[in-house]
mmCIF file of the N, C-alpha and C atoms, coordinates in Angstrom:
data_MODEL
# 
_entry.id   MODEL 
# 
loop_
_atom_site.group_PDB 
_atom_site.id 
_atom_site.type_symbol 
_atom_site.label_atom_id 
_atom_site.label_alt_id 
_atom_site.label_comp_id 
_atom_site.label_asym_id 
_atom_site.label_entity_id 
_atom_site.label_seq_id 
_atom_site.pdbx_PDB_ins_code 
_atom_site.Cartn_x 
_atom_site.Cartn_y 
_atom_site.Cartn_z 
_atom_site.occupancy 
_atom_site.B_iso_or_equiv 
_atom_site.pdbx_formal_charge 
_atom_site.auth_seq_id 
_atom_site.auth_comp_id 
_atom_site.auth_asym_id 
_atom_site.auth_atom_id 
_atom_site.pdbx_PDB_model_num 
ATOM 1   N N  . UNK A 1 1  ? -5.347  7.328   0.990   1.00 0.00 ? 1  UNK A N  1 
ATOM 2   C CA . UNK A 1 1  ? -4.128  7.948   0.565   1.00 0.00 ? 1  UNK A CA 1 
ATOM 3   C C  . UNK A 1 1  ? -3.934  7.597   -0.898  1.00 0.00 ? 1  UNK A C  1 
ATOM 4   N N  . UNK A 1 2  ? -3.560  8.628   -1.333  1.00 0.00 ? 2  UNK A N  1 
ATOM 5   C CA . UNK A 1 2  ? -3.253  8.252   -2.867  1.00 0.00 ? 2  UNK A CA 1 
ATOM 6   C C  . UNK A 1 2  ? -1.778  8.203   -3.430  1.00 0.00 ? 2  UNK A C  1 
ATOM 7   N N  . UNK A 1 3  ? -1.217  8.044   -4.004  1.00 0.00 ? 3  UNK A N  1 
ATOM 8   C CA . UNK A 1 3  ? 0.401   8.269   -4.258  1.00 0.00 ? 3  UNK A CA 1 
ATOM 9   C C  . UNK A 1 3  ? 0.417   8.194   -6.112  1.00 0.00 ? 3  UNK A C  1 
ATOM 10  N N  . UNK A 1 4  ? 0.834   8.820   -6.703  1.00 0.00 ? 4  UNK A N  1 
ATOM 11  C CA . UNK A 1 4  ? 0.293   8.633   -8.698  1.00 0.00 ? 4  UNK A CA 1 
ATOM 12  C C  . UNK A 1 4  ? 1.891   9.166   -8.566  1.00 0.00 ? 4  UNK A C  1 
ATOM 13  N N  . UNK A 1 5  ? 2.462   7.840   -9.462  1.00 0.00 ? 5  UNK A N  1 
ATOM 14  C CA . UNK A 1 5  ? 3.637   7.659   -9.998  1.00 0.00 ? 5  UNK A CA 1 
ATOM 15  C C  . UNK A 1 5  ? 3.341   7.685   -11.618 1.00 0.00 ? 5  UNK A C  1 
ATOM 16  N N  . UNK A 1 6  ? 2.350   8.205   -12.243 1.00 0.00 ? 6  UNK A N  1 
ATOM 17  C CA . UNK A 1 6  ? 2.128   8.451   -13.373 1.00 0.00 ? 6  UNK A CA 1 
ATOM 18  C C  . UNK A 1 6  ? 1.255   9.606   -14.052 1.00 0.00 ? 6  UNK A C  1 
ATOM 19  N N  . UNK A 1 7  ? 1.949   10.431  -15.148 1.00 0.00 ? 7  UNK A N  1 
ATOM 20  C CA . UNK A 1 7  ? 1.862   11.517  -15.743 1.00 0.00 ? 7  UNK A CA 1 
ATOM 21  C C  . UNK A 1 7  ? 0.023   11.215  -16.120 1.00 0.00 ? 7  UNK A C  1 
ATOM 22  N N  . UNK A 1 8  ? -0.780  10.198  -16.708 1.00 0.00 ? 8  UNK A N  1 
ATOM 23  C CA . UNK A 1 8  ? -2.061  9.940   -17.190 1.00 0.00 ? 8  UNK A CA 1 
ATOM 24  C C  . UNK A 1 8  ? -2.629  9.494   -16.159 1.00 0.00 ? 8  UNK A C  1 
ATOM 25  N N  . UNK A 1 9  ? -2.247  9.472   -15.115 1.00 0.00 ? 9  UNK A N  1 
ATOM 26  C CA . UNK A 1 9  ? -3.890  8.800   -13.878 1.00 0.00 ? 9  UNK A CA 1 
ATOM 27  C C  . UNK A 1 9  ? -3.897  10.275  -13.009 1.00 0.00 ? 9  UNK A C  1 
ATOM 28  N N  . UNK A 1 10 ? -2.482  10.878  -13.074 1.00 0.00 ? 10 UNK A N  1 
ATOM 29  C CA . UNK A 1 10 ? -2.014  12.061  -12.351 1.00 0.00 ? 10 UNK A CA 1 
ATOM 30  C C  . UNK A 1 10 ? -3.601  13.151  -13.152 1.00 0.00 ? 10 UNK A C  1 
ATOM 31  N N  . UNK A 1 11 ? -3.449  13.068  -14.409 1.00 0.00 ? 11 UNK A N  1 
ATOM 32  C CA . UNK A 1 11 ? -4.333  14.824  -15.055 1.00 0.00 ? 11 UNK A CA 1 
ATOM 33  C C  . UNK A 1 11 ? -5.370  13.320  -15.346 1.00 0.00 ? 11 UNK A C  1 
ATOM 34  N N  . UNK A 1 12 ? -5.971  12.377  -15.097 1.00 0.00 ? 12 UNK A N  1 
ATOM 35  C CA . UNK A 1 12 ? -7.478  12.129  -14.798 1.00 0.00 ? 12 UNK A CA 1 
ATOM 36  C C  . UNK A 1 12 ? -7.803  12.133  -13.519 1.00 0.00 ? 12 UNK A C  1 
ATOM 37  N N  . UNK A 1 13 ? -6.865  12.232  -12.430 1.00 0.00 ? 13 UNK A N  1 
ATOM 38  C CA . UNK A 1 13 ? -7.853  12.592  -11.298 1.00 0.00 ? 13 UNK A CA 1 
ATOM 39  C C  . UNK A 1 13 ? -7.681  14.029  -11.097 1.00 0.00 ? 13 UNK A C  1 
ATOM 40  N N  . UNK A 1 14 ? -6.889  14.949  -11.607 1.00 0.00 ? 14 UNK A N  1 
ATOM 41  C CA . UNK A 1 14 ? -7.116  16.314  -12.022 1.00 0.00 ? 14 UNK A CA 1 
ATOM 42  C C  . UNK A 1 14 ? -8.400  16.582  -12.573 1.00 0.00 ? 14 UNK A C  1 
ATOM 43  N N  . UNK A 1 15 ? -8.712  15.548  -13.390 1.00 0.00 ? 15 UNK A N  1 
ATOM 44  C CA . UNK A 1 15 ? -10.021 16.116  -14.509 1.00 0.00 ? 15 UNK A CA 1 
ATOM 45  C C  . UNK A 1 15 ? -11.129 15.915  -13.103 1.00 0.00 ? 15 UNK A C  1 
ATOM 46  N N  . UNK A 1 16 ? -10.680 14.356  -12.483 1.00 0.00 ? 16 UNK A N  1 
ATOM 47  C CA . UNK A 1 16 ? -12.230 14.360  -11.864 1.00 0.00 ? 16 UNK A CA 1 
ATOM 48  C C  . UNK A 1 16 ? -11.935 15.591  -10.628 1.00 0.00 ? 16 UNK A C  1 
ATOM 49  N N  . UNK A 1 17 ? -10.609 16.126  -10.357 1.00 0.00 ? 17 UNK A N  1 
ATOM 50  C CA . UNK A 1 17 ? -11.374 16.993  -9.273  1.00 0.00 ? 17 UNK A CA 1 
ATOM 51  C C  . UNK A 1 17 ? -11.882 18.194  -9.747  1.00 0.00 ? 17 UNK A C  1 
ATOM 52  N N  . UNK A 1 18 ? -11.095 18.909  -11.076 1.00 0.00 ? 18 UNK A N  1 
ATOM 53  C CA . UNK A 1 18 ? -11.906 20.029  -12.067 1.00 0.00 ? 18 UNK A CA 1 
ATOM 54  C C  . UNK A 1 18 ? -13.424 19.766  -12.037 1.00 0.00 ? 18 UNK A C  1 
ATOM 55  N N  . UNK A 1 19 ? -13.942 18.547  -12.133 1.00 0.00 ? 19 UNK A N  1 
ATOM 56  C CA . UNK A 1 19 ? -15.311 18.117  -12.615 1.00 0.00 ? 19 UNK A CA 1 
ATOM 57  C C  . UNK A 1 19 ? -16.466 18.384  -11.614 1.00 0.00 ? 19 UNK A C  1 
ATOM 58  N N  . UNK A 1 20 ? -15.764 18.098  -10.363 1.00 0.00 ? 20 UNK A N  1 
ATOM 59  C CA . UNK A 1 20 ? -16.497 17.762  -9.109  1.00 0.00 ? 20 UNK A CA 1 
ATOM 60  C C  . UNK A 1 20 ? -16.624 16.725  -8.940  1.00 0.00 ? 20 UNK A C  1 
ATOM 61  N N  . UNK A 1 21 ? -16.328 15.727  -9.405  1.00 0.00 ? 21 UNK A N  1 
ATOM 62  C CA . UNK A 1 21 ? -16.314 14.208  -9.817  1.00 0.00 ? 21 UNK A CA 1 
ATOM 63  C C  . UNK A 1 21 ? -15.779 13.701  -8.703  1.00 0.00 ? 21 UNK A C  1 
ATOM 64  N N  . UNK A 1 22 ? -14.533 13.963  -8.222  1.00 0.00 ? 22 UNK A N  1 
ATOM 65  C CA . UNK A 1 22 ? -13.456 13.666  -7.215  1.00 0.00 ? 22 UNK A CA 1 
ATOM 66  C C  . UNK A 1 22 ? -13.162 14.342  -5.873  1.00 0.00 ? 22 UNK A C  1 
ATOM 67  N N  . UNK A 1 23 ? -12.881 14.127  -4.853  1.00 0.00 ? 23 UNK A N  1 
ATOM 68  C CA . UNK A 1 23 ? -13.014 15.042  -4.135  1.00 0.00 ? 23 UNK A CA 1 
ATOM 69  C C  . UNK A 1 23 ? -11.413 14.633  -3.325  1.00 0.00 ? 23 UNK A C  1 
ATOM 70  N N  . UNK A 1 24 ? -10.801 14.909  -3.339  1.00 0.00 ? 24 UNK A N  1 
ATOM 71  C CA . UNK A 1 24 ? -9.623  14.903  -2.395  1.00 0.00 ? 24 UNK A CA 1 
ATOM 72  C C  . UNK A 1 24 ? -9.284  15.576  -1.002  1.00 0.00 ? 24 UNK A C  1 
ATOM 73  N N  . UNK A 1 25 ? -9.015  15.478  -0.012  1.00 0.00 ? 25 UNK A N  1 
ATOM 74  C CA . UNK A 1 25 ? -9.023  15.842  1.055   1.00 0.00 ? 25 UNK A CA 1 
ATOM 75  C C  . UNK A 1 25 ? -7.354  15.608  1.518   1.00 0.00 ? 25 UNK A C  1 
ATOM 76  N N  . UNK A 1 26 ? -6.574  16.921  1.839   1.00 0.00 ? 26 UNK A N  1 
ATOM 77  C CA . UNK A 1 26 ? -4.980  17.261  2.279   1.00 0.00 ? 26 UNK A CA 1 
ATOM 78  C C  . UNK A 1 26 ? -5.190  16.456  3.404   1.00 0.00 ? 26 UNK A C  1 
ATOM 79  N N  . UNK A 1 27 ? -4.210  15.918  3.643   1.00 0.00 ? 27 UNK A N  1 
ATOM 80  C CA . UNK A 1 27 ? -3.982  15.075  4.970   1.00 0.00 ? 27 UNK A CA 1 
ATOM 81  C C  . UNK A 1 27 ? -2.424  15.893  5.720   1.00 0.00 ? 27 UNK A C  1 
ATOM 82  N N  . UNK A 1 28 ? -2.394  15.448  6.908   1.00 0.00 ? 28 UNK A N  1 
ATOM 83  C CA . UNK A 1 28 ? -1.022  15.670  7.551   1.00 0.00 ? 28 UNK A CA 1 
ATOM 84  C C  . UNK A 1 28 ? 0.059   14.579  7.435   1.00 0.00 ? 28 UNK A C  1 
ATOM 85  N N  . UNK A 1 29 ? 1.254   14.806  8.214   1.00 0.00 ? 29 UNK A N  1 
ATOM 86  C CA . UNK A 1 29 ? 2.176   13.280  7.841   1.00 0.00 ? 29 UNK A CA 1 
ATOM 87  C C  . UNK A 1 29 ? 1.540   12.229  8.964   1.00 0.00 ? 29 UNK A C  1 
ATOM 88  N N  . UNK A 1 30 ? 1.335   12.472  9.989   1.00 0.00 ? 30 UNK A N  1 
ATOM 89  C CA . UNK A 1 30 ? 1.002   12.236  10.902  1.00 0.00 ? 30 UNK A CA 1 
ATOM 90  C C  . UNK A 1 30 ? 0.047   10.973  10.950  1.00 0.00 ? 30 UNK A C  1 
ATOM 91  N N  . UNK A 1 31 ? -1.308  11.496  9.684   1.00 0.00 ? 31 UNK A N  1 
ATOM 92  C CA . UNK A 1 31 ? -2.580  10.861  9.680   1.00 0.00 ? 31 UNK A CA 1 
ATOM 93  C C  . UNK A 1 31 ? -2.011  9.793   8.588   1.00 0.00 ? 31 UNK A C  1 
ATOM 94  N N  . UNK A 1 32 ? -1.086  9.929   7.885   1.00 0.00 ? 32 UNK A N  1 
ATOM 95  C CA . UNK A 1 32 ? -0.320  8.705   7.111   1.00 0.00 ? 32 UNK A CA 1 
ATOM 96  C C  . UNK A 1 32 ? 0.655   8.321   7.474   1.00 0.00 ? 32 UNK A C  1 
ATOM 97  N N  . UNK A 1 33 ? 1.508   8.667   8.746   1.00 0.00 ? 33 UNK A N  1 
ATOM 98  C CA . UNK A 1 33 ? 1.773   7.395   9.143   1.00 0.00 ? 33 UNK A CA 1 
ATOM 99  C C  . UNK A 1 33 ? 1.209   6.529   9.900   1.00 0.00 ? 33 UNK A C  1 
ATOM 100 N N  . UNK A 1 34 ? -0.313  6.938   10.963  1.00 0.00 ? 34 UNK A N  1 
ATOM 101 C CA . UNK A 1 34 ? -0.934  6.283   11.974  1.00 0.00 ? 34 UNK A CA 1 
ATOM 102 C C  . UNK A 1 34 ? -1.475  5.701   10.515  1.00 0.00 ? 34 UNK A C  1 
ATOM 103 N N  . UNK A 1 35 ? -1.989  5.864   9.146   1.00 0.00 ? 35 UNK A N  1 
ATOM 104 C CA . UNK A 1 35 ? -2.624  4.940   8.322   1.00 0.00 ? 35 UNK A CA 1 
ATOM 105 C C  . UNK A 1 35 ? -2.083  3.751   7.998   1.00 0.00 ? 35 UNK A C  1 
ATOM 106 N N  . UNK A 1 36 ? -0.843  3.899   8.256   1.00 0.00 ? 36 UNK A N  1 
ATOM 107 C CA . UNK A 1 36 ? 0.622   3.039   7.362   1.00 0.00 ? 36 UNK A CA 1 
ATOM 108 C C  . UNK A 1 36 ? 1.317   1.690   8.151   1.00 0.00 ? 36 UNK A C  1 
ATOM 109 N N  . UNK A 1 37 ? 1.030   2.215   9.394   1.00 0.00 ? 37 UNK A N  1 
ATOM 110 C CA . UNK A 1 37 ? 2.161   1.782   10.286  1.00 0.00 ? 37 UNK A CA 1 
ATOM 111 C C  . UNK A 1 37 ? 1.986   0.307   10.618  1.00 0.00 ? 37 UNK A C  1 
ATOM 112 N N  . UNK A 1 38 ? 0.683   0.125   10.357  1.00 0.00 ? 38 UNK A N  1 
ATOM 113 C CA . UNK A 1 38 ? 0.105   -1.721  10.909  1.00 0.00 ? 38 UNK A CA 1 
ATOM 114 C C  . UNK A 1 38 ? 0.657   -2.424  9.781   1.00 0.00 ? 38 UNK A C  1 
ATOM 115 N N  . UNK A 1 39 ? 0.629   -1.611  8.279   1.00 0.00 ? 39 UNK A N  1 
ATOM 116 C CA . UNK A 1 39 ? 1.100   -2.791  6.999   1.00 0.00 ? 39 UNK A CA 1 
ATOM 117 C C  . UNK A 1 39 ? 2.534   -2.636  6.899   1.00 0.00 ? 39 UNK A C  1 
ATOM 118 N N  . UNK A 1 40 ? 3.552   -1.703  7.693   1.00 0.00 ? 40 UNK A N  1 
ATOM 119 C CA . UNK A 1 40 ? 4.678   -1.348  7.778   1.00 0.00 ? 40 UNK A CA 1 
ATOM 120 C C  . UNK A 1 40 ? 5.340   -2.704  8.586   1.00 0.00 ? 40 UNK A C  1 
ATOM 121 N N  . UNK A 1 41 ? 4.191   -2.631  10.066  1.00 0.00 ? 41 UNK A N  1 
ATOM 122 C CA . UNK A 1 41 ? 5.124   -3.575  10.990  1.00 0.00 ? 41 UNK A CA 1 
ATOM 123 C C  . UNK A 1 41 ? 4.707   -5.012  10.443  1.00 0.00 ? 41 UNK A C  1 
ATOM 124 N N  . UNK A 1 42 ? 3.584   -5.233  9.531   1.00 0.00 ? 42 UNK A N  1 
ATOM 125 C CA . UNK A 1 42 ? 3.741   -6.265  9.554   1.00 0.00 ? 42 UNK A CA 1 
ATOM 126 C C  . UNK A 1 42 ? 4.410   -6.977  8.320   1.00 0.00 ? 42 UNK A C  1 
ATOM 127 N N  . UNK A 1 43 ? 4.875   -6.071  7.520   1.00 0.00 ? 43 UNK A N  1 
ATOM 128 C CA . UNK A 1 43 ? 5.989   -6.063  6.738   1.00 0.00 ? 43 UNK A CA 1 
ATOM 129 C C  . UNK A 1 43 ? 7.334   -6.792  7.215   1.00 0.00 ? 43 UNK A C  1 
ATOM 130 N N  . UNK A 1 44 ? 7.618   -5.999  8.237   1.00 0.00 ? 44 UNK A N  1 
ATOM 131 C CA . UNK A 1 44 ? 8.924   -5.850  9.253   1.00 0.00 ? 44 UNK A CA 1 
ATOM 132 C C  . UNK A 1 44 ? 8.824   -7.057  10.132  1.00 0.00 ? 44 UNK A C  1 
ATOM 133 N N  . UNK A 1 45 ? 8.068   -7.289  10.496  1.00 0.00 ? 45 UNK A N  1 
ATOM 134 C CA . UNK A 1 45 ? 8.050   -8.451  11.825  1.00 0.00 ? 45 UNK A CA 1 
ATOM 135 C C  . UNK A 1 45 ? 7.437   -9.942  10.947  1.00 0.00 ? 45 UNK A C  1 
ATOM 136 N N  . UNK A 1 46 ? 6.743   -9.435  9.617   1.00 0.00 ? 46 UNK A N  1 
ATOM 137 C CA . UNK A 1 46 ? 6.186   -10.882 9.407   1.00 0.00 ? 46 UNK A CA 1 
ATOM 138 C C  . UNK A 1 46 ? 6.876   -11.616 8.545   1.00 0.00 ? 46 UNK A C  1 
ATOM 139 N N  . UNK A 1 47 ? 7.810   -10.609 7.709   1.00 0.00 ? 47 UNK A N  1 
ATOM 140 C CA . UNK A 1 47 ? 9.484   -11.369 6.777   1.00 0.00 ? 47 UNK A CA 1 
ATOM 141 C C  . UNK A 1 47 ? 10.044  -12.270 7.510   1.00 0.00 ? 47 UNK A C  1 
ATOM 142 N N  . UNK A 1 48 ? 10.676  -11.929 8.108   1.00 0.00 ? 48 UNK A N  1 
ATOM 143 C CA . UNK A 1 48 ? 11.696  -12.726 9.127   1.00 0.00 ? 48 UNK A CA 1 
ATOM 144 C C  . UNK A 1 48 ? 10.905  -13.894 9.683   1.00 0.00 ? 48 UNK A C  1 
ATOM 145 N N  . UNK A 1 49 ? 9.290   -14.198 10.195  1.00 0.00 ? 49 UNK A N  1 
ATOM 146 C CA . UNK A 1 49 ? 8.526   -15.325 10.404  1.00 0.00 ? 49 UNK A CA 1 
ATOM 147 C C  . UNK A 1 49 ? 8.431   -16.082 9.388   1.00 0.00 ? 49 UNK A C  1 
ATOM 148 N N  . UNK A 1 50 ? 8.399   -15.843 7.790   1.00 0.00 ? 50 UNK A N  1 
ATOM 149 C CA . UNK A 1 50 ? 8.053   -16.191 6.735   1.00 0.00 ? 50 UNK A CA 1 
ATOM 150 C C  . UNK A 1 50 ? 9.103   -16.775 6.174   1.00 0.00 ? 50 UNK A C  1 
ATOM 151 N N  . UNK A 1 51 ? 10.438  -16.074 6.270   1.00 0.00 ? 51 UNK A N  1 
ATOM 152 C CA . UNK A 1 51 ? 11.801  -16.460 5.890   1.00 0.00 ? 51 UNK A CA 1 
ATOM 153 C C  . UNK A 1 51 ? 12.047  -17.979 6.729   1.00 0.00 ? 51 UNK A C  1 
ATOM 154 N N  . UNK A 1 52 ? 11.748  -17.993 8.110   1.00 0.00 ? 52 UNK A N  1 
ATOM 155 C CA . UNK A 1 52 ? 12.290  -19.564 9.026   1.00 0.00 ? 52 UNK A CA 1 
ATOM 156 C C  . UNK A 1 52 ? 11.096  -20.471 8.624   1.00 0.00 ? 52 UNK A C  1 
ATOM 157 N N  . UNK A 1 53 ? 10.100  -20.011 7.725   1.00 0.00 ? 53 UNK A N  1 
ATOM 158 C CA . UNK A 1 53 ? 9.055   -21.264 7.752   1.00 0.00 ? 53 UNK A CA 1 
ATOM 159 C C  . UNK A 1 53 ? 10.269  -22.360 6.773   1.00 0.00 ? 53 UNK A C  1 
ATOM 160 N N  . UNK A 1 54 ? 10.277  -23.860 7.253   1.00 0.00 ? 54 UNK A N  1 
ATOM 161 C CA . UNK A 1 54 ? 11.127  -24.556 6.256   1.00 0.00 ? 54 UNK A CA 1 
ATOM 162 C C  . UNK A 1 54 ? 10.328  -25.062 4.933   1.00 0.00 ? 54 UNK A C  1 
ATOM 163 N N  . UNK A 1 55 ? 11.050  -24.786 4.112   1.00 0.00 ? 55 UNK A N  1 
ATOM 164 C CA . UNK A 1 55 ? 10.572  -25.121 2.635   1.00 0.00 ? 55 UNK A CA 1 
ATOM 165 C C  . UNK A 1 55 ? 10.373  -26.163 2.388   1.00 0.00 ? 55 UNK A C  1 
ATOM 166 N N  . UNK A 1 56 ? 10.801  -26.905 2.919   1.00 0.00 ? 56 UNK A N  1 
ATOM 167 C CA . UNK A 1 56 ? 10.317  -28.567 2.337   1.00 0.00 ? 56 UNK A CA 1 
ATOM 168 C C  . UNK A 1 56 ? 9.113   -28.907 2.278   1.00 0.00 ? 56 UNK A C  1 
ATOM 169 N N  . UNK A 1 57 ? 8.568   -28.475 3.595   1.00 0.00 ? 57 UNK A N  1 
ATOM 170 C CA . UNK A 1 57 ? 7.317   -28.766 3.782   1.00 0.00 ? 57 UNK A CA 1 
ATOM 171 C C  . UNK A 1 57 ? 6.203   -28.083 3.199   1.00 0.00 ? 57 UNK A C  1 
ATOM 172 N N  . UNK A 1 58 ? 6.587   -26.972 2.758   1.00 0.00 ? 58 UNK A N  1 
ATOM 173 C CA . UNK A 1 58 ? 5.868   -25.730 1.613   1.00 0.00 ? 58 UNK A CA 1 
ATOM 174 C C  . UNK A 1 58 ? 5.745   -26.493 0.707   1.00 0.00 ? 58 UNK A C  1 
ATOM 175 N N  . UNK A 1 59 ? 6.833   -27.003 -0.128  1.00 0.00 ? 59 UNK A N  1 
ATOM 176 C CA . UNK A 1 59 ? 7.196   -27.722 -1.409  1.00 0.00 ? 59 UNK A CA 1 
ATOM 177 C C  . UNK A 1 59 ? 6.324   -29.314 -1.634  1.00 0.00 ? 59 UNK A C  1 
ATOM 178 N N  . UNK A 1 60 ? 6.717   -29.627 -0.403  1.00 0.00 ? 60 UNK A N  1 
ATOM 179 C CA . UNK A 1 60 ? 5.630   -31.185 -0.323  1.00 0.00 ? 60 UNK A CA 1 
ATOM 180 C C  . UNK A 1 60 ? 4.264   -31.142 -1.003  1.00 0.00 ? 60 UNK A C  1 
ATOM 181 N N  . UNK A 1 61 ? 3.679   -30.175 0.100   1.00 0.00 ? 61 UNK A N  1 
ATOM 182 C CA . UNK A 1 61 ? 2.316   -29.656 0.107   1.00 0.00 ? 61 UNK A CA 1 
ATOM 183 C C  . UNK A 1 61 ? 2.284   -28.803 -1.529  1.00 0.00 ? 61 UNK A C  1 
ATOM 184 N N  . UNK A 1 62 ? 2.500   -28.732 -2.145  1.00 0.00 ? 62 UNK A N  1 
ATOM 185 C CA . UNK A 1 62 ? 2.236   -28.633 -3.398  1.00 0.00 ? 62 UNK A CA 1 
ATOM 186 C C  . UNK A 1 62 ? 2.870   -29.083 -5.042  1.00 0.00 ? 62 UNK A C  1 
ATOM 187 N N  . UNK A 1 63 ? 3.599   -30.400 -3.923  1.00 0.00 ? 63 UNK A N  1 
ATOM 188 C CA . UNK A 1 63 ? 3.898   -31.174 -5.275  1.00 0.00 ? 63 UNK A CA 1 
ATOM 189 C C  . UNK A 1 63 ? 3.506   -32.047 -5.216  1.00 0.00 ? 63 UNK A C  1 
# 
C-alpha cells in the first residue's frame, strides 16, 4: 500500500509508472483493511499494556 502525502514523491512515482519503471496495482478497501488490521489492533490493545508497565523499573534499567 502506498499513501504520498507529498507533491515530489507523488510525480516521481508518476514518472516511474510513465517509464514502466513502477508498476502499481488498484486495490479494494477491503484488501487494506485485512492488510492493516494486525498493526491497528496491536496499536489498540498493546498501548494500554505499555501504559501499566511501571516506570521505575524502565528507568532503573537504564540509569
Amino acid at each position: 500500500m502506498v499513501v504520498v502525502r507529498s507533491n515530489v514523491v507523488g510525480l516521481l512515482i508518476s514518472k516511474g509508472i510513465d517509464s514502466g519503471r513502477l508498476l502499481l496495482i488498484g486495490v479494494d478497501k477491503e484488501f487494506i483493511v485485512r492488510t492493516q488490521e494486525d498493526g491497528l489492533r496491536q496499536r489498540r490493545d498493546g498501548l494500554p499494556y505499555r501504559l501499566s508497565w511501571n516506570n521505575t523499573k524502565i528507568e532503573a534499567k537504564m540509569g
